[in-house]
C-alpha positions in Angstrom: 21.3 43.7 39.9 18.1 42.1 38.9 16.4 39.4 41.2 15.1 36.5 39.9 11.9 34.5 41.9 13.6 30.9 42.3 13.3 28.6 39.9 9.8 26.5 40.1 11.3 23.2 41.0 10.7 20.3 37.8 10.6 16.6 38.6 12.8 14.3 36.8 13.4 10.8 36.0 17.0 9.6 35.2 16.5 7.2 31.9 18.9 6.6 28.6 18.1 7.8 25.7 16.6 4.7 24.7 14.6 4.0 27.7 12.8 7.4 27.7 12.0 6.8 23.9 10.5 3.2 24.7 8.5 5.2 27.8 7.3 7.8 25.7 5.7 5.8 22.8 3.7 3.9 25.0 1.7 6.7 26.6 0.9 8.1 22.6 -2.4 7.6 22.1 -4.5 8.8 18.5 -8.5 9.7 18.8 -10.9 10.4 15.8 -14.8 10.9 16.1 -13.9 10.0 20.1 -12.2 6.4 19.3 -9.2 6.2 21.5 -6.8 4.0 20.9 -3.0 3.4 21.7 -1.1 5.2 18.9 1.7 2.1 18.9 0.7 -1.2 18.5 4.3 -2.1 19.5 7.7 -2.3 18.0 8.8 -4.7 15.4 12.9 -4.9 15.7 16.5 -6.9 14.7 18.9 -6.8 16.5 22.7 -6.2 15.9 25.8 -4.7 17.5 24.3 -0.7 17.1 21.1 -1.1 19.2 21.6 -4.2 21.0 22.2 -2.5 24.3 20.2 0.7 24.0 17.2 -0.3 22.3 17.2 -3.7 22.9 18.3 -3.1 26.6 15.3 -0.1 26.9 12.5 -3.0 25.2 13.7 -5.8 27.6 13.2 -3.2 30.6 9.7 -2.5 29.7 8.9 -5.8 28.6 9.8 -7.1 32.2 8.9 -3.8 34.4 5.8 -2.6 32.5 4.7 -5.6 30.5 1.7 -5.0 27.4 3.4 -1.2 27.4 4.8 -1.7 24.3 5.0 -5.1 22.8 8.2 -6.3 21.1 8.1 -8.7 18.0 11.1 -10.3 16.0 11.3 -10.1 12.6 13.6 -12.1 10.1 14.1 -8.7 7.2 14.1 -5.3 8.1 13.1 -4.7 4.7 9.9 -7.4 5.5 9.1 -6.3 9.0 8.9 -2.4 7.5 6.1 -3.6 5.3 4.4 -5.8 8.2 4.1 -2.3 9.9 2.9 -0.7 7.0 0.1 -3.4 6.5 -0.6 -2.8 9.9 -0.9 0.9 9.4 -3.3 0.4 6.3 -5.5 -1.8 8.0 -6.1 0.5 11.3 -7.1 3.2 8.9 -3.7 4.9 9.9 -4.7 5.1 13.2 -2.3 2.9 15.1 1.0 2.2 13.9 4.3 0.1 14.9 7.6 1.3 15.5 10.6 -0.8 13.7 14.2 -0.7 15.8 17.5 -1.9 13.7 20.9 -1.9 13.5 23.1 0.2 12.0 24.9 -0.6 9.1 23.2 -3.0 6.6 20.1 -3.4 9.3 19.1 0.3 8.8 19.9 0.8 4.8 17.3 -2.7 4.6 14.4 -0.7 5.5 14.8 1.8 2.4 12.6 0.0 0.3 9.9 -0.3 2.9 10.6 3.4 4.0 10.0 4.4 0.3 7.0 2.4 -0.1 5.5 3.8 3.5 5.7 7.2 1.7 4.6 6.8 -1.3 1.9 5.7 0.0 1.2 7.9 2.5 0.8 5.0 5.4 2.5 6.0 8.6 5.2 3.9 10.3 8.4 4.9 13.0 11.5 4.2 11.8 14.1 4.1 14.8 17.6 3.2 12.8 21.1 3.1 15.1 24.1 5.0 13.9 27.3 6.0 14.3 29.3 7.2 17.6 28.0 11.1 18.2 31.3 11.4 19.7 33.3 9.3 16.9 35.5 8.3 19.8 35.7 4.8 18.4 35.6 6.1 14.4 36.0 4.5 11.9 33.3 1.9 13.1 32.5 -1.3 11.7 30.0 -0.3 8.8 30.4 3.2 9.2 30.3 5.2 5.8 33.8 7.2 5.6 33.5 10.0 2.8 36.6 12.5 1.9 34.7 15.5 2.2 32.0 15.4 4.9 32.0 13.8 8.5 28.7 14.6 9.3 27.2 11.6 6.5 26.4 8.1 7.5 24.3 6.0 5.5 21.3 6.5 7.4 21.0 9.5 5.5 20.0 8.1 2.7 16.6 7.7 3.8 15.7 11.6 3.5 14.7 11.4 0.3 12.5 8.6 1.3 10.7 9.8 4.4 8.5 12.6 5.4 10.4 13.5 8.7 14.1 12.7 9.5 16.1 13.8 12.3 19.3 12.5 13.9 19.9 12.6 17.8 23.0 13.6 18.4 22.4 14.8 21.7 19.4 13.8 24.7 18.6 17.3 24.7 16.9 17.1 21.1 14.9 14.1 21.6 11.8 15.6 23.1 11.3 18.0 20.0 12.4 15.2 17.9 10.0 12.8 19.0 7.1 15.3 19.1 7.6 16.2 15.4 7.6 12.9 14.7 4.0 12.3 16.0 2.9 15.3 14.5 3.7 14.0 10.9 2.6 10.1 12.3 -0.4 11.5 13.1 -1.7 13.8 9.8 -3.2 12.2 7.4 -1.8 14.6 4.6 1.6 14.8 5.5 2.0 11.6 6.6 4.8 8.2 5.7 7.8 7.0 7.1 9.0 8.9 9.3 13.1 8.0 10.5 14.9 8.9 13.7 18.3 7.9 13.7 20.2 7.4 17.4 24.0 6.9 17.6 24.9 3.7 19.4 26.2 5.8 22.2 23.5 8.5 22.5 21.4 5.6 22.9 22.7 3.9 26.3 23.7 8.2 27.3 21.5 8.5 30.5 19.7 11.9 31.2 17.5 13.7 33.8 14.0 14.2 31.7 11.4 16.1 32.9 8.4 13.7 34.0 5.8 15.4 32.2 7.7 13.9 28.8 6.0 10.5 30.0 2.4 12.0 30.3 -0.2 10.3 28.5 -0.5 11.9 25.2 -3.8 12.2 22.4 -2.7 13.2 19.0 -6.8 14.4 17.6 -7.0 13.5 14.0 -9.2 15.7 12.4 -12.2 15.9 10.1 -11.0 19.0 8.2 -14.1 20.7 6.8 -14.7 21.8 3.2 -14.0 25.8 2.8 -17.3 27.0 2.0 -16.3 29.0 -1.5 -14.5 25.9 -2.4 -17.6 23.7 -1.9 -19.3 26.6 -4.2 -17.4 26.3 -7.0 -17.2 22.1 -6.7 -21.1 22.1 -6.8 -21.5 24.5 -9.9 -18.8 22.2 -11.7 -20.8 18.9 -10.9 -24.3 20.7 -11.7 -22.9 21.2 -14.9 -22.3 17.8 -15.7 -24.1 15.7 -17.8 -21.8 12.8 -17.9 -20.2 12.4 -14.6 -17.3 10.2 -13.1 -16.2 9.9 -9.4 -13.2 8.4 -9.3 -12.4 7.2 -5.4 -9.4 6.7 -4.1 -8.0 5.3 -1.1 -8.9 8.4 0.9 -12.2 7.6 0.6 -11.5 4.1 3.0 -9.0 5.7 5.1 -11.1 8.1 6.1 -14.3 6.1 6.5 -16.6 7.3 3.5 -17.6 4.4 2.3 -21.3 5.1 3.6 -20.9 8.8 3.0 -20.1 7.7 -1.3 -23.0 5.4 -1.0 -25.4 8.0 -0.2 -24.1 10.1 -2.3 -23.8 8.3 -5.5 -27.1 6.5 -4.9 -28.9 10.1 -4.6 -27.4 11.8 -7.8 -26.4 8.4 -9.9 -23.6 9.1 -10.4 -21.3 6.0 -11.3 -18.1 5.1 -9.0 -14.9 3.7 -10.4 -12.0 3.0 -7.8 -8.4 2.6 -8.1 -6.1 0.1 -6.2 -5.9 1.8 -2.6 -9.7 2.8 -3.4 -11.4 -1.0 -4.1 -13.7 -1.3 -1.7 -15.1 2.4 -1.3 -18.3 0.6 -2.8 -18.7 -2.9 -2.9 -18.7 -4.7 -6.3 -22.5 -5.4 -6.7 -23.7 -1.8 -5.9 -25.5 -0.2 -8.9 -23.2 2.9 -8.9 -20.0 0.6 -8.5 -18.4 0.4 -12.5 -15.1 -1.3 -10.6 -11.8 -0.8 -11.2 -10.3 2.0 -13.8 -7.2 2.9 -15.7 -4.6 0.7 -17.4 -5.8 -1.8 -15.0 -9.4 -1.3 -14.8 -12.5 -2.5 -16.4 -14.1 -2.0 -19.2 -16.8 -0.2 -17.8 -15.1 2.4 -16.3 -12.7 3.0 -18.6 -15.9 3.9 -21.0 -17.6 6.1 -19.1 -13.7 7.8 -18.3 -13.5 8.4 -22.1 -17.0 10.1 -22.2 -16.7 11.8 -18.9 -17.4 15.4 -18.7 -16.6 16.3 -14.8 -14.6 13.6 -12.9 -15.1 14.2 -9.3 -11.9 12.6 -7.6 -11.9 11.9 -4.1 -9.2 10.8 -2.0 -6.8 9.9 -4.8 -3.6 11.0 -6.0 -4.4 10.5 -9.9 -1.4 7.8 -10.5 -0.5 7.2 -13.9 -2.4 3.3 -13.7 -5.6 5.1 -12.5 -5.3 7.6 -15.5 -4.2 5.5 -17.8 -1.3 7.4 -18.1 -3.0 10.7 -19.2 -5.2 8.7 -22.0 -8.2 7.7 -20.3 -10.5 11.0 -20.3 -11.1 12.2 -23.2 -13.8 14.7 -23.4 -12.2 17.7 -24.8 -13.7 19.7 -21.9 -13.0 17.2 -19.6 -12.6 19.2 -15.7 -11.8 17.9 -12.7 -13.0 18.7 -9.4 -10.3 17.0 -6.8 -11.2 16.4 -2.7 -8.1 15.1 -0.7 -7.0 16.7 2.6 -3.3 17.0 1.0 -3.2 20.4 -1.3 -0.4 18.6 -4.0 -3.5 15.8 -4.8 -6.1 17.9 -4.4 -4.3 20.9 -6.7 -4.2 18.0 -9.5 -5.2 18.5 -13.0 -6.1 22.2 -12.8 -9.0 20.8 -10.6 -11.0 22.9 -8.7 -9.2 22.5 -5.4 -11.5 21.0 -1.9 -8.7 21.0 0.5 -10.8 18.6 3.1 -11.7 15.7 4.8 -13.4 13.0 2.4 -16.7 11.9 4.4 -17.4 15.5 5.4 -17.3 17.1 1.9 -19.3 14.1 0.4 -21.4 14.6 2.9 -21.8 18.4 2.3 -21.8 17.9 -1.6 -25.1 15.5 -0.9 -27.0 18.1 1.0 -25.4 20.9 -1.8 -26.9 19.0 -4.6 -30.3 17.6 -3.5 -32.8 17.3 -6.1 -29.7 17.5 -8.9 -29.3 14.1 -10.6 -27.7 12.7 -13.9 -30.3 12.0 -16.4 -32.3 8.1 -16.5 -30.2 7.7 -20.0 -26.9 7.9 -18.1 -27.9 5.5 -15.4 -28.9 2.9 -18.0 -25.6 3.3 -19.8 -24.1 2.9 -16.5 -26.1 -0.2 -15.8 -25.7 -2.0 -19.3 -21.6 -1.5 -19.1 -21.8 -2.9 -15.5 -23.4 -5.9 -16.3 -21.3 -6.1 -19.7 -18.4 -6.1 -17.5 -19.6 -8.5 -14.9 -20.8 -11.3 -17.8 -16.6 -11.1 -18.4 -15.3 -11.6 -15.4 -17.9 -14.8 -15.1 -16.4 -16.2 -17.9 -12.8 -15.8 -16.8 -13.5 -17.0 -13.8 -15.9 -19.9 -14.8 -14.5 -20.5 -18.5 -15.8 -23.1 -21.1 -12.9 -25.1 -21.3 -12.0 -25.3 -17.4 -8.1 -25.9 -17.0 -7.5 -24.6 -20.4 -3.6 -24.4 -19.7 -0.6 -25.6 -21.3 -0.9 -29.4 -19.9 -4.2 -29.2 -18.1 -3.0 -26.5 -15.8 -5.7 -23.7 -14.6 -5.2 -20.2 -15.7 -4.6 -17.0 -13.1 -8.0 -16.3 -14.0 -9.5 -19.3 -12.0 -7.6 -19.1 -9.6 -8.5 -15.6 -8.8 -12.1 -17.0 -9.1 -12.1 -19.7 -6.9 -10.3 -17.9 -3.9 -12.8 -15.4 -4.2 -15.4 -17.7 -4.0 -14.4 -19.6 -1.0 -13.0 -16.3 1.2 -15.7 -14.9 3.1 -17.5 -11.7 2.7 -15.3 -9.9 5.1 -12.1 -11.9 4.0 -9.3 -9.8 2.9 -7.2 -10.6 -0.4 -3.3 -8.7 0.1 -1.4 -8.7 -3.1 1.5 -6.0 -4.6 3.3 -7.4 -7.7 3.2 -8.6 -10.7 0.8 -9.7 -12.9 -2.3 -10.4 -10.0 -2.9 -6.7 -8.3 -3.4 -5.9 -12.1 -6.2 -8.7 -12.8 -7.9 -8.8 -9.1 -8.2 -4.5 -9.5 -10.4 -5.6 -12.4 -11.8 -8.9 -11.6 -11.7 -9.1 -7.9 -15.5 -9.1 -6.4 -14.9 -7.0 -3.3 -17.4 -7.3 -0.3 -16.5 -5.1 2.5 -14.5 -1.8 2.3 -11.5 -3.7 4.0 -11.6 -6.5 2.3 -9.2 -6.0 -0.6 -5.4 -4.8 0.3 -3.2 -4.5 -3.0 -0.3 -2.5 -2.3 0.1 -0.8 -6.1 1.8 3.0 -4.9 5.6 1.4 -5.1 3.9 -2.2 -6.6 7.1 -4.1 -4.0 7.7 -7.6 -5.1 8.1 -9.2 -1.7 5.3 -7.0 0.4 2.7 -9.6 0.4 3.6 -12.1 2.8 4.9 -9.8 5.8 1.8 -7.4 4.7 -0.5 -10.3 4.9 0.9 -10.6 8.4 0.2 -7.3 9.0 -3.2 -6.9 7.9 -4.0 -10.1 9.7 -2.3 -8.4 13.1 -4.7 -5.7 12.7 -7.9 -7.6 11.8 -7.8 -11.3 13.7 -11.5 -11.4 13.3 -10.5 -11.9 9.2 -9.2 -14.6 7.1 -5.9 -13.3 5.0 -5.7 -14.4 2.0 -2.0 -13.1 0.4 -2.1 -14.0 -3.5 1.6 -13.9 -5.0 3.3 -15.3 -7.6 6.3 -17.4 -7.7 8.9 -14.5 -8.1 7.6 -12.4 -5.3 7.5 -15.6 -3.0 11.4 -15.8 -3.2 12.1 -12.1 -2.5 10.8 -12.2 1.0 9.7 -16.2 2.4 11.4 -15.8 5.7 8.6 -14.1 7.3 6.5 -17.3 7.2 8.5 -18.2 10.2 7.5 -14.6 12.2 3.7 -15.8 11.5 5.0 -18.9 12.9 6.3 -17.4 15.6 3.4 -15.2 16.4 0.9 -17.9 15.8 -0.9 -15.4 13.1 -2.8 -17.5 10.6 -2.8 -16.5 7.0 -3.7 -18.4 3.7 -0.7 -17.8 1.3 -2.1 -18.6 -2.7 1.3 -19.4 -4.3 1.1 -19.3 -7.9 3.3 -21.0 -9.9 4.5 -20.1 -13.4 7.8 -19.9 -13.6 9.0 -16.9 -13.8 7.5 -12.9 -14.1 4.6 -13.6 -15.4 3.8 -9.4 -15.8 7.0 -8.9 -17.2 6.9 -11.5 -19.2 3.6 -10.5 -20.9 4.6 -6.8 -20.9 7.9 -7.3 -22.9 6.2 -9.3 -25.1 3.5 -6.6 -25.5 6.3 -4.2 -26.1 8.4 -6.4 -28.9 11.1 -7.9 -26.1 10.1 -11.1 -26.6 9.9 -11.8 -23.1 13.4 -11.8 -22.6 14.9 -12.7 -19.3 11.6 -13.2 -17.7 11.5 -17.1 -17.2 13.2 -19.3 -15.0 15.3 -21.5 -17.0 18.6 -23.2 -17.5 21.1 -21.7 -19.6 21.2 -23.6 -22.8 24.2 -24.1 -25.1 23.7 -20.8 -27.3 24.0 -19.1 -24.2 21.2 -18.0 -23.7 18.3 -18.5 -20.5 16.3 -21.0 -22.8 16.3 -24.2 -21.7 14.7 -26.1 -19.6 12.3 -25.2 -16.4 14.7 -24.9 -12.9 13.7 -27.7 -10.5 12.5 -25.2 -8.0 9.9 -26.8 -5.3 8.9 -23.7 -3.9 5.7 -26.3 -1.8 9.2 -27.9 0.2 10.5 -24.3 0.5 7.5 -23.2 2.6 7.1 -26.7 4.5 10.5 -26.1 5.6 10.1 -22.6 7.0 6.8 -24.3 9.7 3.8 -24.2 8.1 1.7 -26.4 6.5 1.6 -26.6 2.5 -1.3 -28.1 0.3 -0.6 -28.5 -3.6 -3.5 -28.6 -5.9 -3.8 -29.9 -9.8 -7.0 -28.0 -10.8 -10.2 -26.4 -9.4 -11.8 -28.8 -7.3 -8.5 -29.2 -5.6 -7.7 -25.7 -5.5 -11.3 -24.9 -4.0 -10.6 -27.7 -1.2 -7.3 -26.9 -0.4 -8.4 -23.5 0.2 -11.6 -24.7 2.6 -8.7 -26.6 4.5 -6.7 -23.7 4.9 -9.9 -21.2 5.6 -10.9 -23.9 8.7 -7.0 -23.8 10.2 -5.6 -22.3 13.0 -2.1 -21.8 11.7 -0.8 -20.5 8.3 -0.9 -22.6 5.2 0.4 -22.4 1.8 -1.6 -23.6 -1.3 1.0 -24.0 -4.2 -0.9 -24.4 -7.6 0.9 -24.5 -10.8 -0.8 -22.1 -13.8 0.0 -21.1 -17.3 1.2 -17.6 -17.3 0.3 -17.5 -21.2 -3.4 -17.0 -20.4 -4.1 -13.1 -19.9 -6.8 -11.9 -18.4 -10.0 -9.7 -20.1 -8.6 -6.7 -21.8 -9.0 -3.9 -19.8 -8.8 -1.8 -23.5 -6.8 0.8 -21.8 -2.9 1.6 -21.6 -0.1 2.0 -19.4 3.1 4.3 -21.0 6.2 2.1 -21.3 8.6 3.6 -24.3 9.2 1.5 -26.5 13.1 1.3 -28.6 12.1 4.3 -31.4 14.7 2.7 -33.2 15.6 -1.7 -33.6 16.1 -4.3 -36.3 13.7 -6.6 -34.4 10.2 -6.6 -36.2 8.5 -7.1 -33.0 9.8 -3.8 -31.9 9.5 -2.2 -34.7 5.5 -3.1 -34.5 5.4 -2.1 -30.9 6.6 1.4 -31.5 3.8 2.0 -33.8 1.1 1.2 -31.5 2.9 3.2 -28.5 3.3 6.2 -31.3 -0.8 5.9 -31.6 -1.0 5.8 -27.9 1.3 8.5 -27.3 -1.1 10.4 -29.6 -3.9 10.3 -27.3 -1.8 11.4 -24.7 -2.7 15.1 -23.0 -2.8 17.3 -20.1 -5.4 18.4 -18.1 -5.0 22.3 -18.0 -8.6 23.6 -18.8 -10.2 25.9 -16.2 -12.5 24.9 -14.7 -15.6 27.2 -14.8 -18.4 25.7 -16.5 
């Protein structure tokens, strides 16, 4: 019979469930380029009957026998407080995050949206849903899922689909794994979103001898993955090539600090920068080699030199369908593309040659690759003449002839974009996510600072901006947050006014009034719908939702949620109010009434939205034609990419 040495002796610590996951996210910790910081910021939470007394009961615990560990803050939405993390997330670069606890039932299935909009954007947060009874002793449970052919289901599974690491504790014995496969994903910056762990109500409050070394102090290293050298090779011939190129930058460019690294590098070789959403900022808006925004939302100048491009360097970006203009916006029959981005499914893009790698060390290596190699003096002054082209526009929607040019004296979306961006500071940051404003401050906004411009534009969620604003604001209290909005988003999601309340965290909301969906509105009417069932109205007597205005003060909406509300009637007003609110201490609301007629500058691009091939209504019948010429233009980028 064998004989085993005795069993080395490993020290415990008896804790629920609960308790030894609150114990084990405070001593996470993330490091890049040798700043260390706590991975957790803390843990936004509701409560309800499903983890009231194991989450709840494990944050209490800590909040009282370890205080600062990890900080607890009460939302009013799951849905809302989901985003607040997310904004969070964006802000810190992805390098500290917040967990978010719920209920089951309805508390968990709330956070969908923001666990969807978490991935799509690929902006870390820690979703810690309740469930149902592992041991169903009490089944069927209030707001348990009952389905004829499968026990296993609850609803919380629906959030698979949505996040980038699920797992369900069923048992204590799975949670270490669980919770370090969690941080892994948390923690890498290509395979990272939400990221759900789902605890039954009684696995939660289930106490358990864990071995102490769970509880260590923890650093998850994000890397600066480098550029594989034959990779670099063939990205270097491609751009030497070029005689008319394009970098595109995307938000991988910011998260991964490479602002200074793009800088040098289009500064040294001229070539021009256009950015999407999650890249605005990457260079600010007065640098030579900045053209702005591009796609179906960009500017004019970009969108130009896209058409003529003959290499497009994209870095950081995932190549959505605004920022491409829905496969129209390159047109140079030998168009290639040459794609860094430290996830291979964005970098493999567009038959591309592939740089699997961090942004700031291949711009960096592509600068020292290509010293002496520049685009020709004829290409800078193209670049130069569009820019200021471009720039002459946006002065004139923001500072028009005819100020207040509105249906009954009201200002246009156009000033008001203008005016907030000439009050907010130089590191200020705008937050914005639908409707008709992330399209016209991606081309108008004058960004100063690479944080200074947060448009949420992956899953474009009517009702992010407000507990985003919070977030950001969380993250950065040395900024002023301005959250732009218009009247439809402000009603999806109001409540969390009364977190910033709550929290004391001071942002500037700019509530703009017009009555309905203002992009919607113009983008059915663009496609031959007539903008129908876009405005706020009574229902008249034919039935239909044309009458008159609805009485809707959303100004004694806000004022009753705690914060203080300014209303202006035109630009000096406007510009004051927003001083006022600037100089505060607590969160105010500036309400301002515009005409939602008044677009903004053409961008001379296009977004594909199919239009009825077949209709009796002339305005349709127009539409199609133009979206048939469109359509036309349309292609895919399959050409190899040797030179």
């Amino acid at each position: 019979m064998t004989e085993f040495p005795p069993a080395a002796r490993i020290e415990t610590v008896r804790l629920t469930v609960s308790q030894a996951v609150v114990r084990f996210l405070a001593r996470q910790y993330s490091e890049r380029d040798g700043q260390r910081q706590r991975l957790f910021a803390g843990c936004f939470g509701i409560f309800g009957h499903g983890n009231v007394a194991g989450l709840g009961q494990a944050l209490l615990q800590a909040e009282l026998d370890e205080p600062g560990a990890l900080r607890y803050v009460l939302g009013r939405n799951e849905q809302a407080v989901v985003h607040t993390a997310v904004g969070y997330a964006r802000a810190r670069d992805r390098l500290q995050i917040w967990a978010v606890s719920t209920s089951v039932g309805p508390g968990a299935t709330n956070m969908l949206t923001g666990a969807a909009l978490a991935t799509i954007n690929r902006l870390p947060v820690l979703l810690l849903p309740a469930d149902t009874f592992a041991t169903r002793s009490a089944g069927p449970l209030l707001q348990e899922l009952e389905r004829p052919e499968s026990g296993d289901v609850t609803v919380n599974d629906a959030f698979r689909p949505v996040s980038r690491y699920f797992d369900r504790i069923w048992r204590p014995e799975q949670l270490p794994g669980a919770l370090l496969g969690a941080m892994r994903v948390l923690t890498d910056p290509a395979e990272t979103g939400a990221v759900t762990l789902c605890f039954p109500q009684d696995v939660q409050a289930e106490a358990f001898d864990w071995p102490v070394e769970l509880f260590a102090e923890r650093t998850w290293h994000v890397g600066r993955p480098l550029p594989e050298p034959a990779a670099l090779a063939r990205a270097v011939q491609v751009l030497r090539s070029a005689r008319r190129p394009l970098v595109v930058a995307g938000g991988g460019v910011i998260y991964s600090d490479a602002t200074e690294a793009l800088a040098a590098f289009a500064e040294a070789t001229g070539v021009p920068v256009a950015q999407t959403q999650a890249g605005k900022g990457a260079l600010p808006f007065d640098h030579p080699r900045s053209v702005g925004a591009i796609g179906s939302t960009g500017t004019t100048a970009a969108n130009a030199l896209a058409r003529e491009a003959d290499v497009v360097l994209g870095i950081g970006t995932r190549w959505q369908d605004f920022t491409t203009a829905s496969h129209t916006a390159f047109n140079d029959p030998g168009v290639r593309f040459v794609n860094v981005n430290v996830a291979a499914m964005d970098a493999a893009k567009h038959a591309g040659v592939t740089v699997q790698a961090d942004a700031r060390q291949t711009l960096t290596a592509l600068s020292d690759a290509l010293a002496g190699w520049s685009v020709e003096e004829a290409y800078r002054a193209r670049t130069a003449g569009l820019k200021d082209a471009w720039e002459a526009t946006v002065e004139s929607a923001y500072h028009p002839a005819v100020p207040s040019a509105g249906e009954g004296g009201r200002l246009t979306q156009n000033e008001v974009i203008g005016i907030v961006n000439e009050v907010s500071g130089p590191r200020d940051v705008v937050v914005c996510a639908a409707g008709s404003m992330p399209g016209d401050l991606h081309k108008m906004w004058r960004v100063r600072d690479r944080k200074g411009y947060h448009v949420e534009y992956g899953y474009s969620c009517m009702g992010y901006e407000i507990p985003g604003g919070i977030g950001v604001r969380m993250a950065s209290p040395d900024r002023d947050v301005f959250v732009m909005l218009g009247d439809a988003g402000y009603l999806m999601m109001p409540t969390e006014l009364v977190t910033a309340v709550q929290e004391g965290v001071k942002i500037v909301v700019v509530l703009v009034q017009n009555h309905g969906f203002a992009s919607i509105g113009a983008l059915s009417e663009q496609l031959g719908s007539q903008r129908f069932g876009t405005r706020y109205r009574y229902r008249s007597e034919s039935g239909r939702l044309d009458g008159d205005v609805l009485p809707v003060d959303l100004a004694a909406n806000a004022a009753s949620l705690g914060v203080d509300v300014l209303v202006a009637k035109d630009g000096p007003s406007l510009a004051e109010a927003l001083r006022t609110a600037k100089a505060a201490d607590r969160t105010t609301v500036v309400h301002v009434e515009t005409d939602p007629l008044i677009d903004a500058p053409s961008s001379e691009s296009w977004w594909d939205v199919p239009v009825s091939e077949v209709s009796t209504l002339q305005s349709t019948q127009e539409a199609r034609t133009v979206y048939e010429q469109w359509k036309g233009r349309q292609r895919a980028f399959l050409r190899p990419t040797q030179p």
